[in-house]
Wavefront OBJ file of the C-alpha trace (Angstrom):
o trace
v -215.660 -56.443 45.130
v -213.104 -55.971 47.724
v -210.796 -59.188 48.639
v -212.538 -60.613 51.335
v -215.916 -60.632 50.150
v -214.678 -62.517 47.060
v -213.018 -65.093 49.187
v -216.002 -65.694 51.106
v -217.736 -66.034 47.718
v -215.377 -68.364 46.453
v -215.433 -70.152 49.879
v -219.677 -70.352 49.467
v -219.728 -71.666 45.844
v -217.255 -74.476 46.515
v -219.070 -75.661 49.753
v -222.401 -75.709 47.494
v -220.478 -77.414 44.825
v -219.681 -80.169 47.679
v -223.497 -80.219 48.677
v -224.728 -81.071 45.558
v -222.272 -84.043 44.791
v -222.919 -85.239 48.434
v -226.124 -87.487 49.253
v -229.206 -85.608 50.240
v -229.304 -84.572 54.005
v -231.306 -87.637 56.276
v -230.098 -90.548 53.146
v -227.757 -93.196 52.990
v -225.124 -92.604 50.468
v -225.911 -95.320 47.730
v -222.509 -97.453 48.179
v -219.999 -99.519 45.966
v -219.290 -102.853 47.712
v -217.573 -105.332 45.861
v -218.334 -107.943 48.727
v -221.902 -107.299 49.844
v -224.065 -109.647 51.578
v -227.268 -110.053 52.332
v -227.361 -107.325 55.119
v -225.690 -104.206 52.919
v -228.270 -105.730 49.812
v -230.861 -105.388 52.267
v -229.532 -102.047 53.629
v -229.190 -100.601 49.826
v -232.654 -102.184 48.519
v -233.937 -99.666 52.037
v -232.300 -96.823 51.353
v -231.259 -96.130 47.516
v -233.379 -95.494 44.980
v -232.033 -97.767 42.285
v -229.477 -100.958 43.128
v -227.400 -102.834 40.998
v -226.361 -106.465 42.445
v -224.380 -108.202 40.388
v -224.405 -111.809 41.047
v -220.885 -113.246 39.951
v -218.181 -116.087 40.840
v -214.228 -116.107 41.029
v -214.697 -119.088 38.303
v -216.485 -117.205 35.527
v -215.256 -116.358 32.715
v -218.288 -114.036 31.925
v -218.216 -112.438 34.835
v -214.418 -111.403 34.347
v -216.196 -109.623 31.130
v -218.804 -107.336 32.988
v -216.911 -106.699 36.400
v -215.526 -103.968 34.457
v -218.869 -102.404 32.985
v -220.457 -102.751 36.615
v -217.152 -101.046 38.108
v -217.812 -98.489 35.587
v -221.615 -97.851 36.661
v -220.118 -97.553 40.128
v -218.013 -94.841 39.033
v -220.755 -93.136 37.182
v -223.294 -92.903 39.620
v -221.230 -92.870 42.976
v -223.776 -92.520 45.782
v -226.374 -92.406 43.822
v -227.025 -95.796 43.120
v -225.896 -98.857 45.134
v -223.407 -100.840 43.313
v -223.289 -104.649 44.831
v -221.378 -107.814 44.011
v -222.517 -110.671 44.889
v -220.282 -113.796 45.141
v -222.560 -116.810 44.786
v -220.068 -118.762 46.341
v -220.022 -116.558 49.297
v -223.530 -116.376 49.486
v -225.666 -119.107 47.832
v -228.484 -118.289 49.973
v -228.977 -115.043 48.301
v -228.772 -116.640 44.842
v -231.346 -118.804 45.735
v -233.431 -116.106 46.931
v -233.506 -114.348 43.828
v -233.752 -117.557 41.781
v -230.385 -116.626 40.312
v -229.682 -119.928 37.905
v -226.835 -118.569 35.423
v -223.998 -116.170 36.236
v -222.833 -113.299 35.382
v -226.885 -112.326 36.387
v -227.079 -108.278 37.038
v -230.531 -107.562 38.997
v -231.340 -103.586 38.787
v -233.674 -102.905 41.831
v -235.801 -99.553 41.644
v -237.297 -98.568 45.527
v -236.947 -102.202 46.421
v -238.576 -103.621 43.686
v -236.700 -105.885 40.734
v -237.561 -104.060 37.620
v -234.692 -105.595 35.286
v -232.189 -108.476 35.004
v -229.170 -108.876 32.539
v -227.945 -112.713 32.086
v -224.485 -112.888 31.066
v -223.121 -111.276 28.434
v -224.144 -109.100 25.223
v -222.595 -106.332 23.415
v -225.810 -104.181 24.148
v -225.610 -104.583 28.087
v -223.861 -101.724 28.868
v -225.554 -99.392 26.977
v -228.957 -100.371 27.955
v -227.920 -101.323 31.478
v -227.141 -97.301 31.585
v -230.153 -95.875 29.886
v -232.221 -98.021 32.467
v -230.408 -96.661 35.151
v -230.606 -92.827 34.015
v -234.582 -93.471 33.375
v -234.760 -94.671 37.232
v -233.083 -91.904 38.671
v -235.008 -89.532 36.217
v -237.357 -87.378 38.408
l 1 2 3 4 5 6 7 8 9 10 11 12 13 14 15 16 17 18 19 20 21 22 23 24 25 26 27 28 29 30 31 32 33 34 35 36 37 38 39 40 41 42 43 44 45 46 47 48 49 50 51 52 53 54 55 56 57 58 59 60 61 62 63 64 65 66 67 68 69 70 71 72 73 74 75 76 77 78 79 80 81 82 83 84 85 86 87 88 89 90 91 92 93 94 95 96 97 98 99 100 101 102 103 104 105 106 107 108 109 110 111 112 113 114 115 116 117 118 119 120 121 122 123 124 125 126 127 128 129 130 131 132 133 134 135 136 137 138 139
């Protein structure tokens, strides 16, 4: 293969590398926001497949616990899933909504719907907070 047409190959294979870690042409890349509100839960329960909202409060001692495990899920699934967190101090309205009565209180959302909610802390969270999430974004 002379030079050139192995450059160009090398050029094509990274840009479809870059395609298929980008968001599907037409969608909404699936976010991280560690300060969402009701408008970017709203926004993310439209346009993602799965969301994870993690209600939480500068106070909690339980919540210091799993901010790292839902930081982690952010990192795993980046754009693929819409990572939220929730202050409850910030917005209590949204708490209320979703009758949210202990923190830390993870809701994982699957097209819109609430299919799953983690109250505070366990050992086995993480674990099956990530085999729920691969099952939901499982064709």
């Amino acid at each position: 293969m002379a030079p050139m047409e192995a450059e160009i190959e090398e050029i094509k294979r990274r840009m479809l590398a870059q395609m298929l870690r980008s968001p599907r042409a037409g969608s909404t890349a699936c976010p991280y926001n560690p300060e969402a509100g009701a408008a970017e839960l709203a926004e993310s329960l439209r346009g993602c497949k799965v969301v994870v909202a993690d209600f939480w409060a500068e106070w909690c001692g339980p919540c210091k616990i799993t901010s790292p495990i839902v930081e982690a899920v952010a990192r795993k699934y980046e754009g693929r899933v819409a990572v939220l967190k929730i202050n409850v101090d910030e917005h209590p309205e949204l708490a209320a909504k979703f009758e949210v009565l202990s923190i830390p209180t993870i809701i994982v959302f699957h097209q819109g719907r609430e299919v799953e909610r983690f109250i505070g802390y366990s050992q086995a969270m993480p674990r099956q907070l990530d085999a729920l999430i691969r099952r939901l974004l499982a064709p």
